[in-house]
MIDRENDREN-285769 format. One line per field, with one value per residue (C-alpha): x negated, y, z; residue in three letters. Coordinates in pm, whole numbers, padded with zeros to 5 digits. Last residue first. Layout:
N
X <- X ...;
Y <- Y ...;
Z <- Z ...;
code <- Ala ...;
END
This chain:
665
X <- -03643 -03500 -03695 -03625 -03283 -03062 -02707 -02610 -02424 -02666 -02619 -02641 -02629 -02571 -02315 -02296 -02077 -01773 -01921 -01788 -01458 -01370 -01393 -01726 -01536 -01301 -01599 -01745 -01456 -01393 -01766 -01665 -01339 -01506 -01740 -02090 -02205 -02478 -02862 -02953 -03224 -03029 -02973 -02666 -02463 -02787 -02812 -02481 -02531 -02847 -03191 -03449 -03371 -03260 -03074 -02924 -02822 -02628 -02437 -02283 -02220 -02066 -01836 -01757 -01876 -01732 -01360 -01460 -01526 -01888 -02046 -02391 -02475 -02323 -02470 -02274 -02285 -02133 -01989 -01903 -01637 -01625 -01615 -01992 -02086 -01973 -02309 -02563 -02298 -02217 -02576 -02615 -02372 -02438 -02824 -02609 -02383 -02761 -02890 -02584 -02594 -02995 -02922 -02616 -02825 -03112 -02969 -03161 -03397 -03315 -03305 -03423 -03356 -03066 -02964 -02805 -02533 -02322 -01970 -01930 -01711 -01567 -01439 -01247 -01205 -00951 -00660 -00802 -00776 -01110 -01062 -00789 -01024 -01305 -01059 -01073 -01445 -01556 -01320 -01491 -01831 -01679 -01553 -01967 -02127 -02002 -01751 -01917 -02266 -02156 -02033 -02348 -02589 -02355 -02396 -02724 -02777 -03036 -03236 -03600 -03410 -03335 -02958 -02773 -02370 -02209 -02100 -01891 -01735 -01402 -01526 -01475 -01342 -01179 -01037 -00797 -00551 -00284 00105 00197 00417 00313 00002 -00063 00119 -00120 -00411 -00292 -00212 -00557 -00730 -00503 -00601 -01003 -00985 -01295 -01079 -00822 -00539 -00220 -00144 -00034 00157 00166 00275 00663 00588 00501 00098 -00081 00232 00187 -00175 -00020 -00111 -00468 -00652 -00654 -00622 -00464 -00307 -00280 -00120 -00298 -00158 -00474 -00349 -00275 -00638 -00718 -00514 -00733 -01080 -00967 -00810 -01118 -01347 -01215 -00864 -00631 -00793 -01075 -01028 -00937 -00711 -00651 -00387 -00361 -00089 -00113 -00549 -00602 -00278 -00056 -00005 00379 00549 00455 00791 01032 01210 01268 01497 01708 01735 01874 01626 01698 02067 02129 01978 02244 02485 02369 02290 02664 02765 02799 03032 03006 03259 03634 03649 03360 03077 03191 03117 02794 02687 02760 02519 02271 02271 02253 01926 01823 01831 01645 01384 01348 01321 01010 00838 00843 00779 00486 00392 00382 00686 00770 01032 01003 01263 01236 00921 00926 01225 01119 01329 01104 01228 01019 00942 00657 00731 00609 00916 00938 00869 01126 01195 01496 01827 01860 02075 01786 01564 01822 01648 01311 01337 01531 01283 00983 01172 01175 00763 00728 00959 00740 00413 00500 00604 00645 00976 01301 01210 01492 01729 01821 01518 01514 01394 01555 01812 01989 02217 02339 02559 02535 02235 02253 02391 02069 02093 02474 02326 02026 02079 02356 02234 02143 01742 01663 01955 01930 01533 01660 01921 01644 01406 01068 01113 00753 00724 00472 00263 00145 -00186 -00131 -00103 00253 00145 -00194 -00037 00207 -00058 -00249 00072 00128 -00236 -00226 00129 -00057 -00335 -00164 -00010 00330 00594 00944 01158 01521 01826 02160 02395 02660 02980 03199 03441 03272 03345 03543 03941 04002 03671 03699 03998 03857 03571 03760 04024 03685 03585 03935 03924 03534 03574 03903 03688 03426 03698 03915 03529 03454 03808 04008 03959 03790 03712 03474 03364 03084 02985 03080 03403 03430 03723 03871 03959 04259 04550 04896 04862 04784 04579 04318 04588 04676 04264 04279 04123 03863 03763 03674 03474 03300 03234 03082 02869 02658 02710 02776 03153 03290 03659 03851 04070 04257 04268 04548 04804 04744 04455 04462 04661 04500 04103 04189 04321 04043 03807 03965 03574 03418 03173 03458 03516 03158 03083 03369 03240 02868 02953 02807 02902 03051 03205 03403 03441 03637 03940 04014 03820 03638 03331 03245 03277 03044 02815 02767 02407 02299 02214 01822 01667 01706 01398 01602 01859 02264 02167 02392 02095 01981 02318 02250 01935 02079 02380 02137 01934 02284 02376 02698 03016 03375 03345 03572 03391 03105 03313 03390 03079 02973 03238 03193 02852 02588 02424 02223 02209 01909 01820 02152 01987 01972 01809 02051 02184 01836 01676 01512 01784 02045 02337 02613 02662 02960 03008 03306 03197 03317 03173 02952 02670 02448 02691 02954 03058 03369 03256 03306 03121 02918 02823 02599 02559 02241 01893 01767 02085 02449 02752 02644 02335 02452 02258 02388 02750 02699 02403 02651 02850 02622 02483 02845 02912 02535 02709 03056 02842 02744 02738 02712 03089 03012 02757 03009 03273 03122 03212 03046 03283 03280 03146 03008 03133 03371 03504 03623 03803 03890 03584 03571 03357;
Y <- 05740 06106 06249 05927 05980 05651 05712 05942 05818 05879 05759 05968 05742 05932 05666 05280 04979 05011 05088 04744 04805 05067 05445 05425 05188 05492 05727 05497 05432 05796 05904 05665 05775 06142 06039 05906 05938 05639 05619 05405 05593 05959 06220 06078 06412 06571 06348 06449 06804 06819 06912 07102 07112 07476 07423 07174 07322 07610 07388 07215 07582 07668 07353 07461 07237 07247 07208 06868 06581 06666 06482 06530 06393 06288 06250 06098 06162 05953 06073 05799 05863 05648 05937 05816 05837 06224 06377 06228 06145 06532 06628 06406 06540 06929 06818 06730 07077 07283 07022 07123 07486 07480 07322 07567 07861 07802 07665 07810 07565 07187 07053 06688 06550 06770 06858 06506 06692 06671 06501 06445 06168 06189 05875 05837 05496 05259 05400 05754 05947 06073 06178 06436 06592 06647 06772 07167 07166 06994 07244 07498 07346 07259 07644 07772 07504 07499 07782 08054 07924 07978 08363 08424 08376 08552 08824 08860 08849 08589 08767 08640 08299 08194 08242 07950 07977 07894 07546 07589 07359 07163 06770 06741 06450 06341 06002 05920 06217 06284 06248 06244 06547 06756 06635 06754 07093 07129 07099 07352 07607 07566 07605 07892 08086 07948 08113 07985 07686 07894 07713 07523 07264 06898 06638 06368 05985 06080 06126 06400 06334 06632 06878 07010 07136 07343 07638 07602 07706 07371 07103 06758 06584 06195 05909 05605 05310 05208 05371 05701 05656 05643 05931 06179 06058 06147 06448 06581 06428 06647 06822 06948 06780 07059 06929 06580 06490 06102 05958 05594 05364 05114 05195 04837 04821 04602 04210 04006 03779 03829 03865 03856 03510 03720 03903 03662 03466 03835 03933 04299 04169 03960 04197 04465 04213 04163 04490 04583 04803 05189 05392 05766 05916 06109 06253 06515 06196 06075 06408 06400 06065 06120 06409 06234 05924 06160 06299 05957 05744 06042 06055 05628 05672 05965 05718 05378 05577 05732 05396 05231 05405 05665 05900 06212 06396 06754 06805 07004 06798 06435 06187 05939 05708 05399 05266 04992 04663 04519 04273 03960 03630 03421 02999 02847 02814 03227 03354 03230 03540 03771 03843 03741 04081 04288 04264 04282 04644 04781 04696 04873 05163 05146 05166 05414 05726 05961 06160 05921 05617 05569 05313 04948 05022 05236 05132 04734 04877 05071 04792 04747 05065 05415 05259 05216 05355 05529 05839 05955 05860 05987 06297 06425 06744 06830 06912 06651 06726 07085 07038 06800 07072 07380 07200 07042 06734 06560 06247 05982 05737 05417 05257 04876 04659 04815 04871 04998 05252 05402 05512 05654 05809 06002 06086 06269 06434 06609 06641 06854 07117 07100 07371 07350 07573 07538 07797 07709 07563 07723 07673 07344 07393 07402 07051 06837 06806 06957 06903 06584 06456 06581 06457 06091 06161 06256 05936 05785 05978 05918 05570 05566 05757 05495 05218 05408 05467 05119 04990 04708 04877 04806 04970 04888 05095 05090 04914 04992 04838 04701 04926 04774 04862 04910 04756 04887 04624 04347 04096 04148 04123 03759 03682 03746 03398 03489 03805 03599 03395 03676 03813 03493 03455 03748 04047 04044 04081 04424 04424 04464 04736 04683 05017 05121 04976 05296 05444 05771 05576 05224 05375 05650 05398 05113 05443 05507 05566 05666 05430 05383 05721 05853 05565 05635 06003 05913 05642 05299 05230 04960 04908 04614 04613 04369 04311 04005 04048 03713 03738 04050 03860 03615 03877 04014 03876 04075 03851 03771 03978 03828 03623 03289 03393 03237 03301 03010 02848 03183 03252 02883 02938 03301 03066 02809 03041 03254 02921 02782 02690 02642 02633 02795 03072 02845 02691 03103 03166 02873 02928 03278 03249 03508 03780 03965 04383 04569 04528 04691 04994 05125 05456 05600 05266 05117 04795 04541 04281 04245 04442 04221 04073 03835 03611 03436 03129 03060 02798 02809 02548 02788 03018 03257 03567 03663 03953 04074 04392 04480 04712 04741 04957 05102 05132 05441 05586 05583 05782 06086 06075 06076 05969 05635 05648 05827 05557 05293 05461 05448 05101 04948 05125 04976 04660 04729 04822 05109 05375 05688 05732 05778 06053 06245 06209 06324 06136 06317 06310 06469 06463 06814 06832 07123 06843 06793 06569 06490 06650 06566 06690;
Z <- 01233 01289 00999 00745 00807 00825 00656 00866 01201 01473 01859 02146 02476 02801 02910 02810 03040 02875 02494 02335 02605 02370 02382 02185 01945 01879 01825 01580 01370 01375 01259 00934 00856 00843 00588 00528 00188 00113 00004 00292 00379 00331 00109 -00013 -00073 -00141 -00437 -00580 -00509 -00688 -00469 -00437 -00015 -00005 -00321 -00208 00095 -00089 -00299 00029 00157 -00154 -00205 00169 00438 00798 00723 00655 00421 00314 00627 00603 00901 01208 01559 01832 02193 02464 02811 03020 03332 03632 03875 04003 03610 03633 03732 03520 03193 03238 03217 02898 02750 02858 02717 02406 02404 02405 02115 01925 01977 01915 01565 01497 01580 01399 01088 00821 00783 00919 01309 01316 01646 01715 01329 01324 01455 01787 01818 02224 02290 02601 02826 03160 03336 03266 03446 03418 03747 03705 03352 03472 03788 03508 03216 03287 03327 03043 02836 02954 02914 02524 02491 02608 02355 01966 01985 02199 02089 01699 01796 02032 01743 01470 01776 01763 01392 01220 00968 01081 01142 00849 00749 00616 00628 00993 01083 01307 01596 01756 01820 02134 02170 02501 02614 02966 02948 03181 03231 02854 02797 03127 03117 02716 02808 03089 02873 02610 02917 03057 02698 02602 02941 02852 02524 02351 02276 02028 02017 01835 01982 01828 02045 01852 02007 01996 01611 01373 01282 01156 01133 01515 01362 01101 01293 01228 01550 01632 01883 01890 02172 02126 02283 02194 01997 01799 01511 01682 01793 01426 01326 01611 01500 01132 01230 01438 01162 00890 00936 01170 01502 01576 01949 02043 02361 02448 02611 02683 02707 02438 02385 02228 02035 02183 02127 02018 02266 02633 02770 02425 02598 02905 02690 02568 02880 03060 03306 03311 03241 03491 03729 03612 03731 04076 04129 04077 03826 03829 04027 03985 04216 04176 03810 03927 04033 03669 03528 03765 03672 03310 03247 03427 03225 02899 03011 03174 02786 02642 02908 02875 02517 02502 02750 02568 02260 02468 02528 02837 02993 03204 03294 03519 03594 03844 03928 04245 04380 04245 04027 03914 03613 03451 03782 03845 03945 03699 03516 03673 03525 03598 03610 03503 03640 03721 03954 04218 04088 04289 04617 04497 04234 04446 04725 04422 04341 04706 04732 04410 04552 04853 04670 04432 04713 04444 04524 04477 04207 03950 03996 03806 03545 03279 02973 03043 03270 02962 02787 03153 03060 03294 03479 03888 04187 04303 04147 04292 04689 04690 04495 04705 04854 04432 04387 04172 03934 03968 03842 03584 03443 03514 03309 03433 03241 03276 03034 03140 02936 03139 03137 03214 03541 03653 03992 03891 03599 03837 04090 03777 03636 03985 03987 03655 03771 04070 03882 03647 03929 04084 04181 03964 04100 04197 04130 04359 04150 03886 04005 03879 03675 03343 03237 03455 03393 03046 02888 03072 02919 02569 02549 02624 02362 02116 02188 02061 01746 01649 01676 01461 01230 01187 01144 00901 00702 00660 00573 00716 01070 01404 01699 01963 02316 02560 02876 03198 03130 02782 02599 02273 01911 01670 01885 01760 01441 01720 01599 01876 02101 01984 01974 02422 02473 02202 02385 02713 02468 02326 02654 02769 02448 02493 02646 03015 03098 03261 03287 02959 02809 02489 02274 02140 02392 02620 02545 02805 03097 03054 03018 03300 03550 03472 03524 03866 04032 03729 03533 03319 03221 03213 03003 02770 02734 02645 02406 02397 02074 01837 01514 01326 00964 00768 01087 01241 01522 01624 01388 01559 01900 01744 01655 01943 02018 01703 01457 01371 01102 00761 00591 00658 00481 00525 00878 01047 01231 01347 01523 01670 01789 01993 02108 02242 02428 02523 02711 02547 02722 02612 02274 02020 01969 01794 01545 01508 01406 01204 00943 00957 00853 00911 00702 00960 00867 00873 00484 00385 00583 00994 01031 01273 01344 01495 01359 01626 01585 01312 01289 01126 00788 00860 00567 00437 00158 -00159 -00358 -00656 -00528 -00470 -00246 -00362 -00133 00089 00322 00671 00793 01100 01344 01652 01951 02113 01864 02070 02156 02023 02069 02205 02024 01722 01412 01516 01435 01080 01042 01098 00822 00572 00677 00605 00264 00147 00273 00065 -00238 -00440 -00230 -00398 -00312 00056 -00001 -00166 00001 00348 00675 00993 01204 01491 01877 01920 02307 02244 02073 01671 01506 01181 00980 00575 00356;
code <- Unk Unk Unk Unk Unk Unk Unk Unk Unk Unk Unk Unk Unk Unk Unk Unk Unk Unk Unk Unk Unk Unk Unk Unk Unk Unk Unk Unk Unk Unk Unk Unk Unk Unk Unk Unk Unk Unk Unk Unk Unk Unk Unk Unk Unk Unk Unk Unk Unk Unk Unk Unk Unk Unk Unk Unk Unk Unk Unk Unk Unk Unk Unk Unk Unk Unk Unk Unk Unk Unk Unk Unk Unk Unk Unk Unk Unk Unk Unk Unk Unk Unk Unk Unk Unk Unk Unk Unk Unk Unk Unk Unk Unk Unk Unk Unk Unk Unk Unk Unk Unk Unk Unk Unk Unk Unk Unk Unk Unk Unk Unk Unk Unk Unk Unk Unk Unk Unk Unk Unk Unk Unk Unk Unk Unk Unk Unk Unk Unk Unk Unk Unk Unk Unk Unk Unk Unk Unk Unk Unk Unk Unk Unk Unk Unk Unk Unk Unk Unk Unk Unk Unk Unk Unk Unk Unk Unk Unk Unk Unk Unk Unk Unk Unk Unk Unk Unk Unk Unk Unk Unk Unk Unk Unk Unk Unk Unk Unk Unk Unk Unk Unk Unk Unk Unk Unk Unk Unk Unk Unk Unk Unk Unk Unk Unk Unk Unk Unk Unk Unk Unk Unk Unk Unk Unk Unk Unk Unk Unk Unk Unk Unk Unk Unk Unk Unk Unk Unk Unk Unk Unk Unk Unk Unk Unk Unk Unk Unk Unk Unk Unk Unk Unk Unk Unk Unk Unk Unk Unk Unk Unk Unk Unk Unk Unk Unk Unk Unk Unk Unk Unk Unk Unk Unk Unk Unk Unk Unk Unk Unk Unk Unk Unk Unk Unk Unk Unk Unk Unk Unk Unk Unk Unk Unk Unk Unk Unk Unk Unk Unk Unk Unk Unk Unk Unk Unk Unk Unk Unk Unk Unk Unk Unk Unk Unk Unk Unk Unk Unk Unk Unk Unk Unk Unk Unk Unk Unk Unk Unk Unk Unk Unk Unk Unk Unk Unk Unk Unk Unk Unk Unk Unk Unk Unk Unk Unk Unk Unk Unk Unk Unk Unk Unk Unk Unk Unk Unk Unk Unk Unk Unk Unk Unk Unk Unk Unk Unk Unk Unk Unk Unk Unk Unk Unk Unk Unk Unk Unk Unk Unk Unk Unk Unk Unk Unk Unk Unk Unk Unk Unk Unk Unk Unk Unk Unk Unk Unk Unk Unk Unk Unk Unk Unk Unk Unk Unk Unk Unk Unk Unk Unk Unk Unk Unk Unk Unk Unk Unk Unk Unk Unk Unk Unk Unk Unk Unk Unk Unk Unk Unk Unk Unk Unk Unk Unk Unk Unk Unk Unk Unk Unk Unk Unk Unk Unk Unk Unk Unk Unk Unk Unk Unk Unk Unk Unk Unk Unk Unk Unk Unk Unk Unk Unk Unk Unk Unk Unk Unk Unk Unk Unk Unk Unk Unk Unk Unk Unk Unk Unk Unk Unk Unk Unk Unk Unk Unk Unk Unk Unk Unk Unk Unk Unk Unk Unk Unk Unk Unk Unk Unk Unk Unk Unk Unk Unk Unk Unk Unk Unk Unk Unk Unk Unk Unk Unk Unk Unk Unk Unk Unk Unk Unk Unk Unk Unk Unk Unk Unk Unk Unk Unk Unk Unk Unk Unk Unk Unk Unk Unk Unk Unk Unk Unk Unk Unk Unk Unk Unk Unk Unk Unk Unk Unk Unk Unk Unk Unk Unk Unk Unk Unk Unk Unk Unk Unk Unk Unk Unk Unk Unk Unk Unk Unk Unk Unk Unk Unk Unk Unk Unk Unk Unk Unk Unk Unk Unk Unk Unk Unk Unk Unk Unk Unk Unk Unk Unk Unk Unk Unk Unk Unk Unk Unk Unk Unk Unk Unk Unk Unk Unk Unk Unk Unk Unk Unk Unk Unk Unk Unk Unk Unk Unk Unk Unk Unk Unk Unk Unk Unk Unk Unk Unk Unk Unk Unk Unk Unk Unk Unk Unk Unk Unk Unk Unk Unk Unk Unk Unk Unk Unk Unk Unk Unk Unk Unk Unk Unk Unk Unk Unk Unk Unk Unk Unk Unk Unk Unk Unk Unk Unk Unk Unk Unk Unk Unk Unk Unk Unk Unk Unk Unk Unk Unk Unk Unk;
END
C-alpha cells in the first residue's frame, strides 16, 4: 500500500499495489483509479467529476485510430467500470476544439457522432477539453478544499499564491464547449512540463499525468495543499457556538412536505438533519446572508437549487423562485420549462437542514451535497467571505440545454415520492408487500421485532426498525424516525400478527387470549392512532391496508382467538373508513388464506391443520375452489393495487385472496 499524503482532513491516497496490478488493461487501470477518486466524498459526490484515458487502437479496416474513453453519462466514479467509460475519437474531438462556436446541443450530437460504439454511454460534456490535454489520463474533481478556496473572497489570490505555475488557474467558464475552447486557446500551458493540472474557479480541479496512478496522486497532492492551508488558517479556531435545540413535532415536518409537494406538483421525500452542526448552521446571526449566496459548484444547483428556503414560509420562496425564473428565462434563445418551484433545501432554526427531493435518492443526495456545502461556506466565510457565483450563471446552468433536454424524458414509478410504513416487514407478506412498494418507487419503513429487519432492503429507500408494536413508546419513536427520514407517510400496512397453535376453545387460556388480541388488534388501534394526523397530510390522500384472515367470514376450529382478533381489527377497518373518509384516507381490508409462505405457519402448524381438516399437506395447501396456493407475492400485488388509483375512490371494502372458499362464497 501506498499513502503519499495525508490531511488531518482524511484526504489520501488510496493506491494499493495489489489491486492495481490485477488490472489487466489500461481502461480497467482507468476505472480503478476513478473509483479511488470517487469513493471519496471529499473529492467527489454523487456521480461529480469525470476521468478519462487516451488510447491508440485498430479499427475494422486495420488502421490506427487514437481514442479518448472518457466518463460517460449517468455512471458514478465510485462505482464507475470499463463499461462506464465513452470511447470517443480524437480525431473528431479536437476538429471540434478548433471551432469557434458550437451550441452544447450540437456539441452533445456530435460527441455521440464520434462514439466509436453506439451501445456506449454518451461522453461526458468535457470530453473535448479531455481530448485537449496532452496527457493519457486526465482527472477531475470538485473537491471540498478547492471549492472552499475559490469560492472565498481572494480565492484567485490563494489559487496563484499556493499553485503557483503548477496548476493553471482559470476564471469561472460554464462547462461545455466554451470552457473547452477557452482551454484550447491556452494548449501552450497545457504543454507545459511545470503545469500538471488546472484550477476552474468555482468549479473544481484537473490534473493530468502520462500514467494512471501519477495523475491520481497528483490530485491527491494538490488537494491535500488546499487541506492543508486551511488546517493551518481556519480549522479549529473558531469557538465553539452557542448550543441550539431542535423543537418540532412530526406533523410539523408532515405538513412542511405536503406544502412542498403542491408547489412542486408531485409527492416529495424529505430528509430531517436535526444535528448539532445543521442546528448551529441554522441558528448562526449570519445565516441569511452566508446561505443565500448560492451552490459551492454550479454542478450542484440542479439537487439543490440556487438557495435554500429560510424557515418554512413555501409560498413566498415559490413566489421568489418564479421571479428568478421570468427574470432570467430571456438568457435562453429557445423556449424554457421551469423547474417547480419548490425548494430542495430548508434551513429552519428548530429543525436545523432539511433537504428534499422526489425520491428518497433525490433526498438522501441533496443532504449529502448541503453537508459538505456548509462546511465550505463557513471555511470560506473564515478565509475572508463565502462568495459563490452569480445568479445569472448558476441559472445557466439549472437550465443548461443539456439538461432541459432530460425534462420529461423517461416515467416514475407509480408511488415516486411516497412513503409508506408496513409492519411484520422481515419476512412473509409484510416483506413481500414492503419489496414491492420499493419496486414501485415508494419510500418504505419496515417493522419487526426481528433485528435483521434494517437488512431487508439496504438502500436510501429502506428504513428498517426494529420494534415491538404493542409498545406504544417504541411505536411513537419508530414513527418519528420514519418522518424524520422521509418527511411523512402516505400508505400503511398493518400486517404485524400471530397465528397461535390450535387450541379449542374449552382449553383456551386467558391470557394466550389477551396475548393474540394485544398483537393482532390493541398495537394496530395504537398504531391507527399515531398515523391519523400523518395520513391526513398525504399528498394523494392517505391509505391503510388492513391484512385480516379469511377466518372472518369463515372462522375454523381451534382458532378462537385469532378468528375473533381478526374480525375485531376489521370492524376497527371499517370504523376507521367511517370516520376518516372526511380526512381523505381509505382503509381497505384484505383477507388471505392459507398462506404457507410466512412466519405465521410452521411445517408443524401447517401439519397440524390437516389433520384437523382429514387432510394431506399437499391438498390442504390448495384447499380451495380454484385448487391453487396463494402466496405472499400474491396478497402484495393486491395490497399495492389497493393503494393505487384502481382503488381511489373504494374504502371499507374487505376483499378475499384464497383461492375461492366454498364457506365464504
Amino acid at each position: 500500500m501506498s499513502a503519499i499524503t495525508t490531511t488531518p482532513s482524511g484526504v489520501t491516497s488510496r493506491w494499493d499495489d495489489k489491486e492495481a496490478a490485477a488490472c489487466k488493461t489500461e481502461l480497467e487501470l482507468r476505472a480503478y483509479t476513478s473509483r479511488l477518486l470517487g469513493q471519496d466524498s471529499q473529492l467527489v459526490l454523487h456521480g461529480g467529476g469525470n476521468t478519462s484515458v487516451k488510447r491508440t487502437e485498430t479499427n475494422i479496416f486495420g488502421e490506427p485510430e487514437d481514442i479518448l474513453w472518457v466518463k460517460g453519462s449517468g455512471w458514478d466514479l465510485a462505482t464507475i467500470e470499463p463499461a462506464g467509460f465513452a470511447p470517443v475519437r480524437m480525431q473528431q474531438l479536437l476538429a471540434l476544439a478548433e471551432l469557434t462556436a458550437l451550441s452544447d446541443t450540437d456539441m452533445a450530437r456530435e460527441l455521440r457522432v464520434g462514439t466509436i460504439n453506439p451501445a456506449a454511454p454518451s461522453p461526458s460534456v468535457e470530453a473535448i477539453l479531455h481530448a485537449i490535454v496532452p496527457f493519457k489520463y486526465v482527472d477531475h474533481t470538485h473537491a471540498d478544499a478547492v471549492l472552499t478556496l475559490t469560492n472565498s473572497a481572494h480565492g484567485a489570490e490563494l489559487i496563484a499564491t499556493l499553485y503557483g505555475d503548477r496548476l493553471l488557474h482559470i476564471p469561472y467558464v460554464m462547462p461545455g464547449f466554451r470552457l473547452a475552447a477557452l482551454c484550447a486557446d491556452l494548449y501552450p500551458r497545457l504543454q507545459s512540463a511545470a503545469t500538471i493540472g488546472m484550477v476552474l474557479m468555482n468549479h473544481g480541479i484537473f490534473t493530468w499525468a502520462p500514467t494512471a496512478r501519477e495523475s491520481y496522486e497528483r490530485m491527491i497532492d494538490m488537494v491535500a495543499l488546499a487541506e492543508s492551508y486551511i488546517d493551518k488558517h481556519v480549522r479549529g479556531r473558531s469557538g465553539p457556538s452557542a448550543p441550539a435545540v431542535s423543537s418540532y413535532s412530526s406533523v410539523e415536518v408532515a405538513g412542511l412536505r405536503r406544502e412542498l409537494s403542491d408547489v412542486a406538483g408531485a409527492p416529495m421525500i424529505l430528509q430531517t438533519d436535526d444535528g448539532p452542526n445543521a442546528i448551529a448552521f441554522a441558528n448562526r446571526a449570519d445565516v441569511a446572508v452566508v446561505s443565500q449566496q448560492g451552490p459551492a459548484t454550479p454542478d450542484h444547483v440542479i439537487r439543490t437549487k440556487r438557495i435554500p428556503m429560510l424557515g418554512r414560509d413555501v409560498a413566498t420562496y415559490a413566489r421568489e423562485y418564479e421571479r428568478y425564473f421570468a427574470a432570467n428565462a430571456h438568457r435562453s434563445a429557445a423556449p424554457l420549462q421551469m423547474i417547480d418551484a419548490a425548494p430542495r433545501v430548508i434551513i429552519d432554526a428548530q429543525m436545523g437542514v432539511v433537504s428534499a427531493g422526489r425520491s428518497a435518492t433525490d433526498a438522501s443526495v441533496a443532504a449529502d451535497i448541503y453537508r459538505h456545502t456548509i462546511d465550505i461556506i463557513l471555511e470560506a466565510t473564515d478565509l475572508g467571505g463565502y462568495r459563490a457565483l452569480p445568479a445569472e450563471d448558476i441559472f445557466d446552468v439549472e437550465y443548461w440545454d443539456l439538461e432541459q433536454a432530460k425534462l420529461g424524458k423517461g416515467t416514475r414509478p407509480p408511488f415516486t415520492g411516497e412513503v409508506a410504513l408496513v409492519t411484520g416487514a422481515a419476512s412473509g407478506i409484510g416483506r413481500a408487500c414492503a419489496e414491492l412498494l420499493l419496486q414501485q418507487g415508494a419510500a418504505v419503513v419496515g417493522l419487526d421485532l426481528n433485528p435483521g429487519i434494517g437488512d431487508v432492503a439496504p438502500g436510501p429507500a429502506w428504513l428498517g426498525v426494529q420494534c415491538d408494536v404493542t409498545d406504544t413508546e417504541q411505536v411513537t419513536s419508530a414513527i418519528e424516525a420514519a418522518v424524520k427520514r422521509f418527511g411523512g407517510i402516505d400508505i400503511a400496512v398493518l400486517n404485524a400478527g400471530v397465528f397461535p397453535p390450535s387450541q379449542r376453545l374449552d382449553a383456551l387460556e386467558v391470557e394466550a387470549w389477551r396475548a393474540v388480541m394485544g398483537v393482532n388488534v390493541d398495537a394496530s388501534v395504537v398504531l391507527l392512532r399515531h398515523l391519523h394526523p400523518l395520513l391526513r397530510l398525504a399528498t394523494r390522500g392517505g391509505r391503510v391496508v388492513v391484512i385480516g384472515s379469511k377466518n372472518v367470514p369463515a372462522p375454523g376450529p381451534g382458532a378462537a382467538a385469532y378468528s375473533a382478533s381478526k374480525a375485531a381489527l376489521t370492524q376497527v377497518a371499517r370504523v376507521a373508513a367511517l370516520e376518516w373518509g372526511a380526512d381523505g384516507i381509505r382503509i381497505n381490508v384484505i383477507h388471505p388464506n392459507a398462506v404457507f409462505d410466512t412466519a405465521l405457519w410452521s411445517a408443524e402448524i401447517v401439519e397440524a391443520r390437516a389433520r384437523e381438516y382429514g387432510l394431506s399437506v399437499a391438498d390442504y395447501r390448495a384447499n380451495n375452489v380454484l385448487r391453487v396456493e396463494v402466496t405472499s407475492q400474491d396478497v402484495a400485488q393486491l395490497c399495492v393495487a389497493m393503494c393505487g388509483p384502481a382503488f381511489a375512490k373504494t374504502t371499507g371494502a374487505q376483499v378475499p385472496v384464497d383461492g375461492g372458499n366454498d364457506r365464504v362464497i
